[in-house]
N, C-alpha and C positions, 0 to 999 in steps of 0.2 A: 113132650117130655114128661116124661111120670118121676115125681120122688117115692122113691119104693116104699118108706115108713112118712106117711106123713102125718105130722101131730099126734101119732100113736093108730092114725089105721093108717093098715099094709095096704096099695094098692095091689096087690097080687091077682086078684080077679078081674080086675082091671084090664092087666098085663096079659093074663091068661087070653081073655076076648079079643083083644089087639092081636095079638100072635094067632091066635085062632082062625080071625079074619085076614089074615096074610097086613095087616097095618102095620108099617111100621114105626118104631117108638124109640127114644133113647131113656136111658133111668140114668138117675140122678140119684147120689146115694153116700151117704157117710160111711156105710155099712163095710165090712170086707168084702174086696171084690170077686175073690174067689166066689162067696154064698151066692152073690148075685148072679154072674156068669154063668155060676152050672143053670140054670131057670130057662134064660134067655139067649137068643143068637143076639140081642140087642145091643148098639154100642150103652157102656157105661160112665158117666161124668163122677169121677170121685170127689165129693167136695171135701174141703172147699174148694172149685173151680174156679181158673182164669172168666172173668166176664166173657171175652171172644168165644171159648169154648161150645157151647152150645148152638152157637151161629154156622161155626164151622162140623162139630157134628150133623146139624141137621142137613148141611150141605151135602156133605157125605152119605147123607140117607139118601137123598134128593136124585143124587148120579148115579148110587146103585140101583134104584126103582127105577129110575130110564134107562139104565144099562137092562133089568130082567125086563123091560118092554120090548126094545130092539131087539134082542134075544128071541123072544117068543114069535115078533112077526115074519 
């Protein structure tokens, strides 16, 4: 989980390499979600987020990655 601006640096490059390398990542983000969205296929947590949140996104990551595995074999 990347926060997109954190303490005033952007992870951006960060995110960029992650995506790059096929990783997947969720962002976390005060920001407007639209700005973030167009960047990334990534899900986004708008905070302030529910605690749960982030457990159940990353689940979600978790099933789409073993879904694009089964897929490919």
């Amino acid at each position: 989980m990347l926060d997109i601006d954190l303490d005033g640096s952007p992870v951006v490059p960060a995110a960029d390499r992650l995506a790059e390398a096929g990783v997947p990542f969720l962002v976390a983000t005060g920001w407007v979600l639209d700005r973030v969205k167009a960047g990334y296929a990534a899900p986004v947590l708008q905070k302030p987020f529910d605690p749960h949140e982030p457990a159940a996104a990353i689940a979600a990551l978790t099933r789409a990655r073993a879904g694009d595995r089964h897929s490919r074999a």
